[in-house]
PDB file with one MODEL, atoms N, CA, C and O in Angstrom:
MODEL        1
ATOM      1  N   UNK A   1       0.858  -1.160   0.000  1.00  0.00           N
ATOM      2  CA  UNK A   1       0.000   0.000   0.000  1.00  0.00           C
ATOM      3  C   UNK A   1       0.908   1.227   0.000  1.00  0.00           C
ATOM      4  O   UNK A   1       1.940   1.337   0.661  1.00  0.00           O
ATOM      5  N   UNK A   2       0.352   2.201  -0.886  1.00  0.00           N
ATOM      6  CA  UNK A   2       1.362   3.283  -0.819  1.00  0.00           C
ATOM      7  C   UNK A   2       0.589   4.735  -1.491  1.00  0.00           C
ATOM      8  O   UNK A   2      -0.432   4.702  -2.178  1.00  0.00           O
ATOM      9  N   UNK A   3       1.162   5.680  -1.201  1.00  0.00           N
ATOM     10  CA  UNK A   3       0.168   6.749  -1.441  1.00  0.00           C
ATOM     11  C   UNK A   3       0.333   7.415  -2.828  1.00  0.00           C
ATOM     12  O   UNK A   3       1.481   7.636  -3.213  1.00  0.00           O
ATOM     13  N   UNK A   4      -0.442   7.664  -3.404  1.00  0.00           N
ATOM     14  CA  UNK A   4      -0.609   8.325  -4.882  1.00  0.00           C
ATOM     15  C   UNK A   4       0.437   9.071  -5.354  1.00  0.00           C
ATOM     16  O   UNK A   4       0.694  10.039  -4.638  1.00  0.00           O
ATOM     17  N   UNK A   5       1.284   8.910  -6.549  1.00  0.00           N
ATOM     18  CA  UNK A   5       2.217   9.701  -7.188  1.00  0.00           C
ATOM     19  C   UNK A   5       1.785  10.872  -6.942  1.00  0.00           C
ATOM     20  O   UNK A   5       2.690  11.584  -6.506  1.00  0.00           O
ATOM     21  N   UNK A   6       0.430  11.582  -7.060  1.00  0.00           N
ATOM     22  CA  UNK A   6       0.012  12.767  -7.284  1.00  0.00           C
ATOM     23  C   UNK A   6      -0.468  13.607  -6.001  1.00  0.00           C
ATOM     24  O   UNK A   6      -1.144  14.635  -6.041  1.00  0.00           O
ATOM     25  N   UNK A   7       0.072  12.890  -4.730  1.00  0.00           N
ATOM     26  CA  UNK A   7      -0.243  13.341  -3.333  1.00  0.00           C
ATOM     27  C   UNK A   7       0.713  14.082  -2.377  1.00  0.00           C
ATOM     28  O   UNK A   7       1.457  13.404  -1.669  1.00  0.00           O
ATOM     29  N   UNK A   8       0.737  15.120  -2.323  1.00  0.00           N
ATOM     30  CA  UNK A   8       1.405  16.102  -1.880  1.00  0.00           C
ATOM     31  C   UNK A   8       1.058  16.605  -0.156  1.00  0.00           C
ATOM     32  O   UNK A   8       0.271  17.440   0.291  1.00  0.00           O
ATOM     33  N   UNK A   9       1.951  15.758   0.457  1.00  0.00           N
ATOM     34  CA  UNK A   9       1.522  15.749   2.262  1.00  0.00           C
ATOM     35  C   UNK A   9       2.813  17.412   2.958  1.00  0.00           C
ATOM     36  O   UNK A   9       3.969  17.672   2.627  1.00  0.00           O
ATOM     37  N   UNK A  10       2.152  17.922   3.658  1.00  0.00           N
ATOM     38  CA  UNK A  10       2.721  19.275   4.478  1.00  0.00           C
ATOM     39  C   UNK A  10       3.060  18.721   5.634  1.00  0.00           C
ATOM     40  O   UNK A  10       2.380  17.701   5.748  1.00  0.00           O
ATOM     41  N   UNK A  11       3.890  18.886   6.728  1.00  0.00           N
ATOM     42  CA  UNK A  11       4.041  18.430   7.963  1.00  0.00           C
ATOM     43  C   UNK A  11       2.835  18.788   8.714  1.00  0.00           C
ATOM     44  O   UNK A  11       2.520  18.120   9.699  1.00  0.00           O
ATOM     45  N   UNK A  12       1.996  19.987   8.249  1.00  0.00           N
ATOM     46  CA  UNK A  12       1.120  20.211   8.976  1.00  0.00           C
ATOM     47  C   UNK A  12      -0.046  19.790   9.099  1.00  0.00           C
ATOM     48  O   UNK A  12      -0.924  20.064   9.917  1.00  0.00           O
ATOM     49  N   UNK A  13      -0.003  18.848   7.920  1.00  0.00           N
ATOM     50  CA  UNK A  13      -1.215  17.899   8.227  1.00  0.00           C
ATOM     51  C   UNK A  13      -2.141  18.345   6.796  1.00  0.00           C
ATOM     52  O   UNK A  13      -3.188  17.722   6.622  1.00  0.00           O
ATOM     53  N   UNK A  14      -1.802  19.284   5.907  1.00  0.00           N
ATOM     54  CA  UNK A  14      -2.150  19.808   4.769  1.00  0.00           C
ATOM     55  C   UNK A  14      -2.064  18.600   3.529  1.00  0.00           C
ATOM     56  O   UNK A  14      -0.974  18.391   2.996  1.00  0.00           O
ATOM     57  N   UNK A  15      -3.126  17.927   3.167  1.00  0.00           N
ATOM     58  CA  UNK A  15      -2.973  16.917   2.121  1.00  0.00           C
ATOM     59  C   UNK A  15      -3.547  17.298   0.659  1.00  0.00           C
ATOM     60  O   UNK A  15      -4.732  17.512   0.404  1.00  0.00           O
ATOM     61  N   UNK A  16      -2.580  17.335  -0.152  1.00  0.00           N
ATOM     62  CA  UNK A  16      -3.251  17.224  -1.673  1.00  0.00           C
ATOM     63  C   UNK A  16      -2.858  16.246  -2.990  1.00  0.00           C
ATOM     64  O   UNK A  16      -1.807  15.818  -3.466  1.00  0.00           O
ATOM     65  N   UNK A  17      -4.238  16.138  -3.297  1.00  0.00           N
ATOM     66  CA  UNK A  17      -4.154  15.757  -4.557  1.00  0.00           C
ATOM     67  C   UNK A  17      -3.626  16.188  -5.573  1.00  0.00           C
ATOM     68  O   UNK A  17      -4.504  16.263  -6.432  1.00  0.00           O
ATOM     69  N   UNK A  18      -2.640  16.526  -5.972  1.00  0.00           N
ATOM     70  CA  UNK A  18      -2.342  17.335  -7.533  1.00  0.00           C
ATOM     71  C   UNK A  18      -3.094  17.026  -8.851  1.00  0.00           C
ATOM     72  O   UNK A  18      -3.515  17.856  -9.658  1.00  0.00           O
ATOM     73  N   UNK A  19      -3.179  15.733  -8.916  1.00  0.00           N
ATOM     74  CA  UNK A  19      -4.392  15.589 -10.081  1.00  0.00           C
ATOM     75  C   UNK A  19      -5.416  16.305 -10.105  1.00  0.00           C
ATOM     76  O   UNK A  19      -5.644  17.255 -10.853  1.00  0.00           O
ATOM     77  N   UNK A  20      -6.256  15.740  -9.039  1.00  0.00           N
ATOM     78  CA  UNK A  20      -7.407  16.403  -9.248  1.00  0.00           C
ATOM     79  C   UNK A  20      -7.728  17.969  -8.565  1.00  0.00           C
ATOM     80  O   UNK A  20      -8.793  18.548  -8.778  1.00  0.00           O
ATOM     81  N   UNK A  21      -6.453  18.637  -7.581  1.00  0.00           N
ATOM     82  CA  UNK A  21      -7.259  20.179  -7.134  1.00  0.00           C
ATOM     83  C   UNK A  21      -7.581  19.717  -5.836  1.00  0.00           C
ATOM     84  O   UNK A  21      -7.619  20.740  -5.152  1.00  0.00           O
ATOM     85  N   UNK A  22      -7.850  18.683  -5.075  1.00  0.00           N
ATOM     86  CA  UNK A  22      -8.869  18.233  -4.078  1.00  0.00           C
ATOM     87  C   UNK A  22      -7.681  18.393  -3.228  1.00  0.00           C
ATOM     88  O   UNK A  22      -6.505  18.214  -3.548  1.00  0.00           O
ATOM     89  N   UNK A  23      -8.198  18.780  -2.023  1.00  0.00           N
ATOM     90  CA  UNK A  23      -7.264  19.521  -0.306  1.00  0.00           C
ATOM     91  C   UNK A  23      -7.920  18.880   0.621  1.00  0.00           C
ATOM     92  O   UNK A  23      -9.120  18.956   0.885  1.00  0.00           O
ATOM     93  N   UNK A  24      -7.085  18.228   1.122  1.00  0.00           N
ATOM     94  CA  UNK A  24      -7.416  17.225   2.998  1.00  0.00           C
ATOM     95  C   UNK A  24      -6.808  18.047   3.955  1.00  0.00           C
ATOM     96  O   UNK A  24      -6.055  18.961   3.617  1.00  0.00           O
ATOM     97  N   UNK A  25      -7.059  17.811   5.047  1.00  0.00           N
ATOM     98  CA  UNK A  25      -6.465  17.955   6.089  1.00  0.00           C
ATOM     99  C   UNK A  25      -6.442  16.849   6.977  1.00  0.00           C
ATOM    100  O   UNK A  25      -7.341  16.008   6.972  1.00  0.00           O
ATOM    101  N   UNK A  26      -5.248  16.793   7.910  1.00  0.00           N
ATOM    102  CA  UNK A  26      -5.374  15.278   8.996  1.00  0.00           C
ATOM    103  C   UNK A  26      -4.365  15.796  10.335  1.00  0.00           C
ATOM    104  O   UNK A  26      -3.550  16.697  10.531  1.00  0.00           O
ATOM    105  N   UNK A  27      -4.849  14.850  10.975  1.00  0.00           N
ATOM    106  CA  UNK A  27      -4.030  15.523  12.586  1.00  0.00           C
ATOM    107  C   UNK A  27      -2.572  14.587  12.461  1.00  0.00           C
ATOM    108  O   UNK A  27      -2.679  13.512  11.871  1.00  0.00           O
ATOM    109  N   UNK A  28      -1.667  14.847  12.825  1.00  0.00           N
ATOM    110  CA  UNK A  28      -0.380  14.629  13.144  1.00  0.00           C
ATOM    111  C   UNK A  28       0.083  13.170  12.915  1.00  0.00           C
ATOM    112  O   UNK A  28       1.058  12.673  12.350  1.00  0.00           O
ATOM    113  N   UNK A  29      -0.961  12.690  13.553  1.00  0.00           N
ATOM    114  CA  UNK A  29      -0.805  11.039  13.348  1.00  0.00           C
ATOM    115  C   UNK A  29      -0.919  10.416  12.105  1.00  0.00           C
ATOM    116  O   UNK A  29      -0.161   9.592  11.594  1.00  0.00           O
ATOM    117  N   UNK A  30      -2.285  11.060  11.536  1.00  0.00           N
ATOM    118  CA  UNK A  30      -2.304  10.836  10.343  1.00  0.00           C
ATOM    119  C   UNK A  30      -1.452  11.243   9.589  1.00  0.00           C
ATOM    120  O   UNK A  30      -1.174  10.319   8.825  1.00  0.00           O
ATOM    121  N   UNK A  31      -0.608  12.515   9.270  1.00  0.00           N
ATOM    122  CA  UNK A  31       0.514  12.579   8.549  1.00  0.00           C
ATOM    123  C   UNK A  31       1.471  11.792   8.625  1.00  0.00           C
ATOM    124  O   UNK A  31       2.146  11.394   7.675  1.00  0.00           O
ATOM    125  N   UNK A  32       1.620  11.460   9.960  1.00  0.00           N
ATOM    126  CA  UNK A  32       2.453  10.070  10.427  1.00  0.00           C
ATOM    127  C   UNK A  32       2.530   8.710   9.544  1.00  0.00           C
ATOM    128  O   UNK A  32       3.511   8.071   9.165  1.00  0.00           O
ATOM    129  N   UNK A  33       1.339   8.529   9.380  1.00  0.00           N
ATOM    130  CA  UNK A  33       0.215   7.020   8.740  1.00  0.00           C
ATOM    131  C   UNK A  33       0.817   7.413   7.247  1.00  0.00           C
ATOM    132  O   UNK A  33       1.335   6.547   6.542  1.00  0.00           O
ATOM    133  N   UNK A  34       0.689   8.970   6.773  1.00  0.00           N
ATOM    134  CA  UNK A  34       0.723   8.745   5.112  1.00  0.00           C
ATOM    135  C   UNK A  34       2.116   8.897   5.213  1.00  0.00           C
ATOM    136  O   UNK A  34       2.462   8.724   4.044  1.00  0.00           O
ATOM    137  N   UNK A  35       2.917   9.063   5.724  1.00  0.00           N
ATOM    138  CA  UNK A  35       4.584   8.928   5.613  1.00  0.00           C
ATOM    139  C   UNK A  35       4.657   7.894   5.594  1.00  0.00           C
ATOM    140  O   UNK A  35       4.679   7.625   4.393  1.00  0.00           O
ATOM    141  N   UNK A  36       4.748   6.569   6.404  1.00  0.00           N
ATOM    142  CA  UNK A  36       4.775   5.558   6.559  1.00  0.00           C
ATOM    143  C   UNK A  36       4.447   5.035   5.343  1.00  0.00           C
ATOM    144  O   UNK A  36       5.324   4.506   4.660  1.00  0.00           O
ATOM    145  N   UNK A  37       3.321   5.101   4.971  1.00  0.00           N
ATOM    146  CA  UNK A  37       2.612   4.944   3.289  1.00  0.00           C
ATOM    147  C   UNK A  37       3.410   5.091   2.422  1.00  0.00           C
ATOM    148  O   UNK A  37       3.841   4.181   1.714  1.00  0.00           O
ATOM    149  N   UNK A  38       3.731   6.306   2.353  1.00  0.00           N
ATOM    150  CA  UNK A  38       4.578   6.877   1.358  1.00  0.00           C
ATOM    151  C   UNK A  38       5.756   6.051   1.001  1.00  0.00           C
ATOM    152  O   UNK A  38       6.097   5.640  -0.108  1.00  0.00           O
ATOM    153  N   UNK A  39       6.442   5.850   2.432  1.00  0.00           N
ATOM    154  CA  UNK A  39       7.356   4.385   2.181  1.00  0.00           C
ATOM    155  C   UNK A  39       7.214   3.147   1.561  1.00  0.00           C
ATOM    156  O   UNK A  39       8.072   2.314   1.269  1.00  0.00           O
ATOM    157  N   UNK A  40       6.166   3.145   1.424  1.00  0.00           N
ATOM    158  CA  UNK A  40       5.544   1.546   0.915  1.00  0.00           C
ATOM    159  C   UNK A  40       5.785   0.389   1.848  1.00  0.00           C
ATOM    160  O   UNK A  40       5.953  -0.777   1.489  1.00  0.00           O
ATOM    161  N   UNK A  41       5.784   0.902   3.260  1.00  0.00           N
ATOM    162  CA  UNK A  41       6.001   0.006   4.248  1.00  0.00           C
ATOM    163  C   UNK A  41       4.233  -0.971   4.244  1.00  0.00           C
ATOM    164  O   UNK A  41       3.100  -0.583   3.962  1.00  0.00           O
ATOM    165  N   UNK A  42       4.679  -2.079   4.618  1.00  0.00           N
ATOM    166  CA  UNK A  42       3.577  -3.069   5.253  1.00  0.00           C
ATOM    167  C   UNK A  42       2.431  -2.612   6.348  1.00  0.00           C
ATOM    168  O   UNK A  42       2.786  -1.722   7.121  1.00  0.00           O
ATOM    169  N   UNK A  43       1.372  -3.021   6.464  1.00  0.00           N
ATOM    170  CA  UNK A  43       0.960  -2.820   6.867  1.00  0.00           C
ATOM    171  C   UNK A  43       1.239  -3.343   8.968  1.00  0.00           C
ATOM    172  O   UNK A  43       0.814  -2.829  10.002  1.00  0.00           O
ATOM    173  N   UNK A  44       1.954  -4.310   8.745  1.00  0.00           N
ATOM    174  CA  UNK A  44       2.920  -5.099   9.891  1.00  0.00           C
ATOM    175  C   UNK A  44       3.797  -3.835  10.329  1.00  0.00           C
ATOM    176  O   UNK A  44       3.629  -3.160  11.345  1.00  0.00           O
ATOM    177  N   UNK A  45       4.532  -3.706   9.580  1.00  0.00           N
ATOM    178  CA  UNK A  45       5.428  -2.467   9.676  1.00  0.00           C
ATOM    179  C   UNK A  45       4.997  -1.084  10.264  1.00  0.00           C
ATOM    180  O   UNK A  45       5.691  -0.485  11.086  1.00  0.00           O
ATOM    181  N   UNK A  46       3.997  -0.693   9.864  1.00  0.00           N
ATOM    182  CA  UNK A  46       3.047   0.427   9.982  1.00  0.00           C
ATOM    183  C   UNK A  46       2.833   0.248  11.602  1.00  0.00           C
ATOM    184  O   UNK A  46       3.032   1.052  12.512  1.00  0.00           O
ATOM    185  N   UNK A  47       2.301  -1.254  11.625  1.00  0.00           N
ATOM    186  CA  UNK A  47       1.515  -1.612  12.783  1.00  0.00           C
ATOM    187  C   UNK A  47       2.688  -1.247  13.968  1.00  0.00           C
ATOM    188  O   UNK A  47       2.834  -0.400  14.849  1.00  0.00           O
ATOM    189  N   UNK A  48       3.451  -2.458  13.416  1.00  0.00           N
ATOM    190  CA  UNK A  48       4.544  -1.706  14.491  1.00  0.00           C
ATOM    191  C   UNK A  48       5.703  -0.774  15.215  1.00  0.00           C
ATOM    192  O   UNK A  48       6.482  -0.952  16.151  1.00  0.00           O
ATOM    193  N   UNK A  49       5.437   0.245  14.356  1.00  0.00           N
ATOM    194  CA  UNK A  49       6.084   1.372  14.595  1.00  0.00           C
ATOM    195  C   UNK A  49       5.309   2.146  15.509  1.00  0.00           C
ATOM    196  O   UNK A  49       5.700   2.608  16.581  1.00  0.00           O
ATOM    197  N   UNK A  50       3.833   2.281  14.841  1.00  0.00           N
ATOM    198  CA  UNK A  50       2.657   3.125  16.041  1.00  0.00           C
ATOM    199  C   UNK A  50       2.632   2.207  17.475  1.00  0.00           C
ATOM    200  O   UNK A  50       2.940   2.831  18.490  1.00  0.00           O
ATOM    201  N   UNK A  51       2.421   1.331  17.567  1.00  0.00           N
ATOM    202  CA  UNK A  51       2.217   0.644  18.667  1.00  0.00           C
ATOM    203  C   UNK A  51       3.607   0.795  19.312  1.00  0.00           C
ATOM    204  O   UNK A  51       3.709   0.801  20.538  1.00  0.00           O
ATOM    205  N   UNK A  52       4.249   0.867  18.830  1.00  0.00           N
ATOM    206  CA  UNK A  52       5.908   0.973  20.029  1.00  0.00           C
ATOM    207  C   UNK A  52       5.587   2.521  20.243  1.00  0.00           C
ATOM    208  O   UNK A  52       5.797   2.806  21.423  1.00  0.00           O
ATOM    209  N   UNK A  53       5.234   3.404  19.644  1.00  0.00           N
ATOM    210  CA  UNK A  53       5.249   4.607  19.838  1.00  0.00           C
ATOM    211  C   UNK A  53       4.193   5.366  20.910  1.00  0.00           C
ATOM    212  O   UNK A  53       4.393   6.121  21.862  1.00  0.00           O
ATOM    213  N   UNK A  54       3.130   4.878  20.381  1.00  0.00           N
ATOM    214  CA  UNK A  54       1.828   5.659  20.992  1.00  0.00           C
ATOM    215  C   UNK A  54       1.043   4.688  22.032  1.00  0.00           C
ATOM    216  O   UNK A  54       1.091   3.534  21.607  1.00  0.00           O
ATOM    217  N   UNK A  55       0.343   4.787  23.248  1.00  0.00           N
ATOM    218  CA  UNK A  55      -0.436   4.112  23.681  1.00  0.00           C
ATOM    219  C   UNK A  55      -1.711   3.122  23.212  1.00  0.00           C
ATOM    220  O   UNK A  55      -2.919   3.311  23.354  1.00  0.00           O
ATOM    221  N   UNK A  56      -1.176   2.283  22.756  1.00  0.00           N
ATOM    222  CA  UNK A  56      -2.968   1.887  21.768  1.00  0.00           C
ATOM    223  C   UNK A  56      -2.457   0.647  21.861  1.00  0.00           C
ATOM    224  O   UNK A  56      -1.282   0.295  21.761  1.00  0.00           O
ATOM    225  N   UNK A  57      -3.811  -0.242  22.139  1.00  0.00           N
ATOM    226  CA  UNK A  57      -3.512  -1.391  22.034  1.00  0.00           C
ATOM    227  C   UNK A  57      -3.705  -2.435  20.237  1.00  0.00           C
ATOM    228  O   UNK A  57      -3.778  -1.651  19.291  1.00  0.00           O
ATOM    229  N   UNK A  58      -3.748  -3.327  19.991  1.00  0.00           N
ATOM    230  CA  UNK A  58      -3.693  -3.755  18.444  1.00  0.00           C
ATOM    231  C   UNK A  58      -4.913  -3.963  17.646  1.00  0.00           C
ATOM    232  O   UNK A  58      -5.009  -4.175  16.437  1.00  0.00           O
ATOM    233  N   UNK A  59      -5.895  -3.857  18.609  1.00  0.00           N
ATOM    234  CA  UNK A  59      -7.387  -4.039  18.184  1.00  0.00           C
ATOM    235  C   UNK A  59      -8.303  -2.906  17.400  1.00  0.00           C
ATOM    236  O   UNK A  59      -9.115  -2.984  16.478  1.00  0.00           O
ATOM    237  N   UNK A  60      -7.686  -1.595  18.361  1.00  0.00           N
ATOM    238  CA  UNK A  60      -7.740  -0.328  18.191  1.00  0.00           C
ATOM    239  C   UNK A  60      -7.296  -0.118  17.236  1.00  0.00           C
ATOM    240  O   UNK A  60      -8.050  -0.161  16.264  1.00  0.00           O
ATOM    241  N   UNK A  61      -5.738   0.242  17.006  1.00  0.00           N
ATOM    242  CA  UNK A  61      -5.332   1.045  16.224  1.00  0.00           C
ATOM    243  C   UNK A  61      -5.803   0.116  14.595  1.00  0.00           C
ATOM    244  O   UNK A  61      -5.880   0.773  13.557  1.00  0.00           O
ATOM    245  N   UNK A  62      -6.105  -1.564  14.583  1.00  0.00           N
ATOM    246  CA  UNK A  62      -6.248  -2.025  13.395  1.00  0.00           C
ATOM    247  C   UNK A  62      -7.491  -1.289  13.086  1.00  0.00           C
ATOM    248  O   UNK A  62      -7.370  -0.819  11.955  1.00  0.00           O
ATOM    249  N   UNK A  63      -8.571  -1.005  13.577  1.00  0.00           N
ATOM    250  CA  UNK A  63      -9.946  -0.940  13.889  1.00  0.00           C
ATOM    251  C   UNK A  63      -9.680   1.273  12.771  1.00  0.00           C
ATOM    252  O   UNK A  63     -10.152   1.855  11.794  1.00  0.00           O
ATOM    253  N   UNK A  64      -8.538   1.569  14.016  1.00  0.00           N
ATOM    254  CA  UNK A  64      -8.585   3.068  13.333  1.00  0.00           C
ATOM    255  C   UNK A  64      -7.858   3.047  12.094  1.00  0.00           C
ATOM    256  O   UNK A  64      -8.309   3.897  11.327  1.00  0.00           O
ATOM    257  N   UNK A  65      -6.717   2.268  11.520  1.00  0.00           N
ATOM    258  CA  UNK A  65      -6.075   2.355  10.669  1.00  0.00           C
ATOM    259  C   UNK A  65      -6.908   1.992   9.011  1.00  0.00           C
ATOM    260  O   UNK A  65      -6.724   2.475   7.893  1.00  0.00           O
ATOM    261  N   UNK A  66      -8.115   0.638   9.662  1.00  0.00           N
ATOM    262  CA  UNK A  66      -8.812   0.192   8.562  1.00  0.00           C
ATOM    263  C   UNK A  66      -9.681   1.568   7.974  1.00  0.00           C
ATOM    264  O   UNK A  66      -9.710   1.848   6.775  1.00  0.00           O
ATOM    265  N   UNK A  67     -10.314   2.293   8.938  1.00  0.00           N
ATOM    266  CA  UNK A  67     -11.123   3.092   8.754  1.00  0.00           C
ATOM    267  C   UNK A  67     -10.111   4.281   7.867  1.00  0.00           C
ATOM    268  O   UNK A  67     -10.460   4.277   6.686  1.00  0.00           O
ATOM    269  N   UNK A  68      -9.053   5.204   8.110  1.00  0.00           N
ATOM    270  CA  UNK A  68      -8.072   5.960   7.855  1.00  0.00           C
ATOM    271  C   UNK A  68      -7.883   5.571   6.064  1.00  0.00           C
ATOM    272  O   UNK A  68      -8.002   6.331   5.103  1.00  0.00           O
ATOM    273  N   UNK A  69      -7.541   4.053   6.105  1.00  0.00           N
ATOM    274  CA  UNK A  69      -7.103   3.689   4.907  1.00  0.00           C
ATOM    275  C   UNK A  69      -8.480   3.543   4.062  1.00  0.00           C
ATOM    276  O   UNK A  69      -8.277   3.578   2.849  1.00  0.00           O
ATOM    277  N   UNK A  70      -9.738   3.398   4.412  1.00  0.00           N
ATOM    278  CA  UNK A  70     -10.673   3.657   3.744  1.00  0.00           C
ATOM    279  C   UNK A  70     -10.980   5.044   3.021  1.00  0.00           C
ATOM    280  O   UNK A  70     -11.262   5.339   1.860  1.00  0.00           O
ATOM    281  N   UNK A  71     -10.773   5.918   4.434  1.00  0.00           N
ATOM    282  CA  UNK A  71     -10.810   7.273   3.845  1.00  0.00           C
ATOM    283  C   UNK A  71      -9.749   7.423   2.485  1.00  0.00           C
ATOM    284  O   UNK A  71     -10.314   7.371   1.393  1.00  0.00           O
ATOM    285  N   UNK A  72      -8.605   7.562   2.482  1.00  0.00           N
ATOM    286  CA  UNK A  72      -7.549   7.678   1.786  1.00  0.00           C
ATOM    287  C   UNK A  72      -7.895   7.028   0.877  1.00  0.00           C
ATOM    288  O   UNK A  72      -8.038   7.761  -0.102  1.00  0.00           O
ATOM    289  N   UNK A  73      -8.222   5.512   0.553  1.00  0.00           N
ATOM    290  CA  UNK A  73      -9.069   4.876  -0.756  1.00  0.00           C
ATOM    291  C   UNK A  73      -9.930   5.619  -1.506  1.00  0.00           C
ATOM    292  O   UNK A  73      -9.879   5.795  -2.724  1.00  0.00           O
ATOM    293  N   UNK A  74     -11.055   6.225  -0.402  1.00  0.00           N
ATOM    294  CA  UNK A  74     -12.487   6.885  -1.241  1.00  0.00           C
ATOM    295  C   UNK A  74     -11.988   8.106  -1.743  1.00  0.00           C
ATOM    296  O   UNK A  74     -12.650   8.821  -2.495  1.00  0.00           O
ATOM    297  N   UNK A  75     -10.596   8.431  -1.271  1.00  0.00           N
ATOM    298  CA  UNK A  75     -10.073  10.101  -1.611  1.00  0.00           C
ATOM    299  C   UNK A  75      -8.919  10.208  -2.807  1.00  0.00           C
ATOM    300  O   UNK A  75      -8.309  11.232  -3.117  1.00  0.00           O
ATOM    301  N   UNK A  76      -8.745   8.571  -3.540  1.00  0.00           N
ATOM    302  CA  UNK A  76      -7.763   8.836  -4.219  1.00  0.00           C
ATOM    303  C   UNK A  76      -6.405   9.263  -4.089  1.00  0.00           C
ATOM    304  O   UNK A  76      -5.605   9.778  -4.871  1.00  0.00           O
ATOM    305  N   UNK A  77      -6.352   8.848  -2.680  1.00  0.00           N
ATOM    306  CA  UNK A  77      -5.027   8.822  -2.052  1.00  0.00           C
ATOM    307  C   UNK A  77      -3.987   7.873  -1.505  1.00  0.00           C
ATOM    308  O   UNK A  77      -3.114   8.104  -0.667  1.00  0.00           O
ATOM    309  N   UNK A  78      -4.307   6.574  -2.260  1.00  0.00           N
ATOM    310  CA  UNK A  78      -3.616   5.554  -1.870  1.00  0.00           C
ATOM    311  C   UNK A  78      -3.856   4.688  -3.065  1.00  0.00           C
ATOM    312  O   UNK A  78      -4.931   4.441  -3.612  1.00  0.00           O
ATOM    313  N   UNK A  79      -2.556   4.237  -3.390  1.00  0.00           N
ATOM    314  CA  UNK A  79      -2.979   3.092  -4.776  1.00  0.00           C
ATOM    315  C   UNK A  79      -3.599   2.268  -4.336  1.00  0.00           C
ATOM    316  O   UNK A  79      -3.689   2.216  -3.109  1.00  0.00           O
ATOM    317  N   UNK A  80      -4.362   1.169  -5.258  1.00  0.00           N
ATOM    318  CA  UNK A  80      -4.746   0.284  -5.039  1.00  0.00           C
ATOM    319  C   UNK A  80      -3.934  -0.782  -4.789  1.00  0.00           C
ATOM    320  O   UNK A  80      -2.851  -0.942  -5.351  1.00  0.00           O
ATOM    321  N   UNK A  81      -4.473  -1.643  -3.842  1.00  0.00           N
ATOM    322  CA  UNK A  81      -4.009  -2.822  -3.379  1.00  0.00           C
ATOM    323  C   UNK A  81      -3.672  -3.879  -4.382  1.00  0.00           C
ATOM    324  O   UNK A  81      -3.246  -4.972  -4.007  1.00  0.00           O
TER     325      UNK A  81
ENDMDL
END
């Protein structure tokens, strides 16, 4: 999984599409999530970098990450699988 040639992330949490014009915004973590992305790291990988980092247990963060990566799907911000 990895995020769109045409996706242009700000540290500040400022997300765009260049293709299409279309502007996100996301909180910290989430810029976190599309860096990680951006790497073309695993989703294992992903998993365990946040979990050593942040308080969350594995149920959770799969539970928030599925949802996150949905968004980013419906937004044309993540290649397809």
């Amino acid at each position: 999984m990895k995020t769109g040639k045409n996706v242009a992330i700000s540290e500040s949490g400022f997300v765009l599409n260049t293709a299409s014009g279309e502007s996100f915004s996301t909180n910290p973590i989430g810029v976190e999530i599309l860096n990680l992305l951006k790497q073309d790291l695993s989703f294992e990988a992903i998993a365990q970098t946040l979990l050593e980092k942040y308080d969350v247990d594995f149920n959770t963060f799969e539970k928030d990450f599925s949802d996150f990566k949905n968004l980013l799907n419906n937004y044309h911000l993540i290649e397809a699988e």
